[in-house]
N, C-alpha and C positions, 0 to 999 in steps of 0.2 A: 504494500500500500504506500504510495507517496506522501512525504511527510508537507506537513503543514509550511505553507509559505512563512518564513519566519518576517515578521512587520519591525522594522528600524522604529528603533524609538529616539534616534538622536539626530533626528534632521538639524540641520539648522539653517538661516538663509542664504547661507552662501549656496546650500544644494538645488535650492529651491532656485535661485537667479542663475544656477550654472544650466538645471534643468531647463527653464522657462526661456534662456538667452538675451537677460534682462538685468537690471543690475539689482544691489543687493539692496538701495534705496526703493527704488519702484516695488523691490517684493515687502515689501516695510510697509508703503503706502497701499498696499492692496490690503495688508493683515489688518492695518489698524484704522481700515474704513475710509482713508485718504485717498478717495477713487476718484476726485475733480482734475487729478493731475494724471491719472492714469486713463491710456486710450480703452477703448471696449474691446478689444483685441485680445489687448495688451493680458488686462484684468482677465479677461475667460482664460487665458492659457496659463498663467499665473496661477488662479483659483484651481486649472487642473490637475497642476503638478504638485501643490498643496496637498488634494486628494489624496491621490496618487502614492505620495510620498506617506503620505499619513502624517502631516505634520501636524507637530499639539504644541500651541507657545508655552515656554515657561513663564507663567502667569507671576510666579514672584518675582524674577529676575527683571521680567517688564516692570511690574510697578515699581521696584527700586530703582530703577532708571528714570522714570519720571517721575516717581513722588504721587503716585498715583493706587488709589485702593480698588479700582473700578466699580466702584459701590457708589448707588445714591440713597441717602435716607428720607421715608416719608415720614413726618408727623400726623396723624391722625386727632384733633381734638372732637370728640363726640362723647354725649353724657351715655348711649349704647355702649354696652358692653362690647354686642354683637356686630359691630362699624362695620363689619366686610359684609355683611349681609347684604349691608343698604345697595341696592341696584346701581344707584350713580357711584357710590365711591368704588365698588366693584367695578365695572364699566371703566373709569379712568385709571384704577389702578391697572388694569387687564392692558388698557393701552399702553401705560410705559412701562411695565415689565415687560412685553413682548416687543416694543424697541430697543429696550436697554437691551435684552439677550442677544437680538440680532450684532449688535454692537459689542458682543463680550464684558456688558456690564450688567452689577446686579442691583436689587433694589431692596432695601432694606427698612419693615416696615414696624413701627410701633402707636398705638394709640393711646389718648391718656384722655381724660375728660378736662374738659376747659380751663378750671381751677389747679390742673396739676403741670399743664403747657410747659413750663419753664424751666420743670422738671424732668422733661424725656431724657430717658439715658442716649438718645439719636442727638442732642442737640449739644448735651453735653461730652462727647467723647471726641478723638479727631479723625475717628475710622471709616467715614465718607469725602467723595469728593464735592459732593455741594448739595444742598438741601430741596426737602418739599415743602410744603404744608397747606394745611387744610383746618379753615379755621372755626370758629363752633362761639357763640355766646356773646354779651351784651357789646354793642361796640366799642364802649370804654377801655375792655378786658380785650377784644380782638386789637385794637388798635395798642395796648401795651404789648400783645404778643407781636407787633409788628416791629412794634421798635427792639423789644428784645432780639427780633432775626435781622435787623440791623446791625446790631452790637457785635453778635457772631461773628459778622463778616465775609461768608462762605457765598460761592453764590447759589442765589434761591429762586424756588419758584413758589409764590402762591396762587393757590384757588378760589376762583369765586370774589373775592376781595373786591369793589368796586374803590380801589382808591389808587391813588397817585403815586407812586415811591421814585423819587428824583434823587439824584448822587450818592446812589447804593446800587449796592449789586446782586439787584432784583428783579424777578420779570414776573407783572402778574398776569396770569392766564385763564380767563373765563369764558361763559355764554352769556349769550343776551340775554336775561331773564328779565329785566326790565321790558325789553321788546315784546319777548313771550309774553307777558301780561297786557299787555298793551294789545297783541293779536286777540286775546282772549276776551279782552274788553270789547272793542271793535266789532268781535263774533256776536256775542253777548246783544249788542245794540242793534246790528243788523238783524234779529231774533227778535225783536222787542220787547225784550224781558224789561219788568220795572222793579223787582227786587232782588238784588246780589248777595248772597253770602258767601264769603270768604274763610275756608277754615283753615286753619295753621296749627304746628305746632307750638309749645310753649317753647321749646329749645329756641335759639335766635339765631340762625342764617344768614349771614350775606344775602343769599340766592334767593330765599323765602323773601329776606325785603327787598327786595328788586321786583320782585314776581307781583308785590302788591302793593307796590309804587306804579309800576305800569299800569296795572288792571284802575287800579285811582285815575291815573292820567288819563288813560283812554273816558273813561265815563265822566271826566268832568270838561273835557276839552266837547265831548257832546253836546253839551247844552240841554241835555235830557234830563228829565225830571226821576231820577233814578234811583231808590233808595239803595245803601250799600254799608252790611255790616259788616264786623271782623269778629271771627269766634274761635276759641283757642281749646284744644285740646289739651291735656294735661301731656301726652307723646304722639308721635304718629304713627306709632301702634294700632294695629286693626281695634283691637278692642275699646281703647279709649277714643278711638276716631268715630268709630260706629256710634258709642254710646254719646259723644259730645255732640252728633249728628241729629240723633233721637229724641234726644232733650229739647234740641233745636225746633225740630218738629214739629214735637206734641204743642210748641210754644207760638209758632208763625208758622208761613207757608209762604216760602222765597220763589220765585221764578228759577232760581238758576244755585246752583251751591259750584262754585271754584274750588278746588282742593291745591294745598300747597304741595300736593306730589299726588304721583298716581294712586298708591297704595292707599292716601287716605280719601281719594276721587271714589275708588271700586269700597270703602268701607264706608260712606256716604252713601252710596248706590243701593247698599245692603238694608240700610237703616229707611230708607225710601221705602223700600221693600216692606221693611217691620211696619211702617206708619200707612200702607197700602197705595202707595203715591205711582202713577205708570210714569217712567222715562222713555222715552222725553216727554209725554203726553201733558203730564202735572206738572213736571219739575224737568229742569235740564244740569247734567251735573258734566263737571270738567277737571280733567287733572294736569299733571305737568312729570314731564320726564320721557314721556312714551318709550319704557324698555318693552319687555315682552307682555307685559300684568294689560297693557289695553286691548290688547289683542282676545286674553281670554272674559274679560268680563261681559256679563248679559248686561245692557246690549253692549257693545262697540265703546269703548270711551272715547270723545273729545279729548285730545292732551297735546302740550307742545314738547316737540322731539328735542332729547339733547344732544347733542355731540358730545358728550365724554367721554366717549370711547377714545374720540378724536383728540381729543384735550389732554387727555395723559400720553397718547403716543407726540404728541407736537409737544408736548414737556419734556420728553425726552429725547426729541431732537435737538430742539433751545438748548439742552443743559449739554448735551456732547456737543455742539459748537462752541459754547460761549468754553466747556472747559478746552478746545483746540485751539480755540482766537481769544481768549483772554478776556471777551467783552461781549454782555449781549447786546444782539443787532437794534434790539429796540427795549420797549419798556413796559407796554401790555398788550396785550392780545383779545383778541372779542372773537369770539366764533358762533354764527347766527346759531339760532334754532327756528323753528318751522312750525307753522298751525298741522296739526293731523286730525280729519276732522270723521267722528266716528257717528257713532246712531245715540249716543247719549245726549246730544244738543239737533 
């Protein structure tokens, strides 16, 4: 029987440029994603003989050369336990870990609740190359958590943040959620609905007061005679979404219930349900996020689509430039979202 091709395990670039007919620079620039200066040729026959060879960088030798962990760290601040459940932060995370991988970097996550921010062991060690975060609670508290990733120094990306950060080395990165609400209003009116509620959670969002700062704008830039509450949930948890729904109910009888995320739109729908109310026939209900949860609710939900998927993969291109060019290109980012218009409206 033939024996087993035996696989080299000690490539190194000289074999690889001798193989390819290329120098030992250009096989450098293919490995470490530097493909602007490399021809499409070039890169395929390059990339073959990688293969080929079986070549595996020495990950520690690299980063002692540049001073580099190939790690980014995310902060999670959310009063859940359970953060990775939530659809959008899952969604964006899923985006930049699968760019960071393509790139040979990793991503390294911890969450803490609002009140503990300061305290991440991510924020405090020096075992990434530049930071994330994702911020949770009253503005006062987020805006100290900004200056504190100020102080750091590292460079950052933040989520959602609707604010400015000038001569720091920071880039923040979000959706329109203003706009989204703003679409939702718009909808809302072209409907002629004359009474709005809005439910939210208690926890405080960025993205939640954008959502209903827009949905404001849009109904009072109308000139319509519109009434418009705000009702809060104690979490946007099905169960206390449902029941802050219900109470609502048994109390008025709104044209229309806005949810500050799908999950509490479809636990709205429910409570509709409980009070005998037909959607849309009675009542029109609408969420925000549109991951897969609109798809399955009876009927169809109303909800504006996010990109976060998109939004953590473009955080993780931003954060491997700015670490290859020393600077990012710009200083925030907006990436629309979209009306998706279901059988619930």
């Amino acid at each position: 029987m033939a024996k087993p091709k035996k696989v080299r395990t000690n490539v190194t670039l000289r074999d690889i440029a001798e193989a390819s007919g290329v120098s030992m620079m250009t096989v450098s620039n293919v490995i470490n994603g530097r493909t602007n200066t490399v021809g499409e040729k070039t890169r395929l026959r390059v990339e073959r003989e990688i293969e080929r060879l079986n070549y595996r960088p020495n990950v520690n030798a690299r980063n002692l050369r540049v001073s580099s962990s190939q790690s980014i760290g995310l902060v999670v601040s959310d009063v859940a336990p359970a953060f990775l459940s939530d659809p959008f932060i899952s969604q964006l995370v899923s985006g930049m870990s699968n760019y960071l991988s393509s790139v040979d970097h990793s991503l390294d996550i911890q969450g803490v609740v609002p009140q503990q921010f300061e305290q991440a062991n991510i924020l405090k060690r020096a075992g990434n190359d530049a930071l994330c975060a994702i911020l949770c609670g009253p503005k006062s508290l987020r805006k100290r958590h900004v200056d504190f990733l100020k102080k750091i120094g590292q460079p950052t990306v933040i989520f959602q943040e609707p604010i400015q950060v000038r001569r720091h080395d920071i880039l923040i990165i979000r959706q329109d959620d203003k706009g989204g609400g703003s679409d939702v209003g718009n909808h809302l009116i072209a409907k002629k609905v004359k009474r709005i509620v809005f439910l939210k959670p208690a926890s405080e969002w960025p993205a939640i007061e954008q959502r209903e700062l827009g949905l404001r704008a849009a109904l009072e830039s109308s000139k319509k005679a519109i009434d418009f509450k705000v009702i809060v949930a104690p979490s946007e948890g099905y169960s206390d979404s449902r029941e802050t729904a219900r109470q609502l109910l048994e109390k008025t009888s709104p044209d229309a219930i806005v949810a500050a995320t799908d999950s509490m739109a479809i636990a709205a729908m429910h409570a509709c349900d409980d009070n005998g109310m037909d959607i849309p026939g009675d009542i029109s209900v609408v969420g925000f996020n549109g991951f897969e949860a609109w798809r399955l609710a009876t009927p169809t939900l109303t909800t504006i689509r996010s990109p976060a998927y998109e939004m953590g993969h473009r955080a993780g291109e931003e954060l491997i430039k700015r670490l290859r060019n020393g600077v990012f290109e710009r200083k925030s980012i907006l990436l629309p979202t979209e009306l998706e218009l279901g059988e619930s409206t």
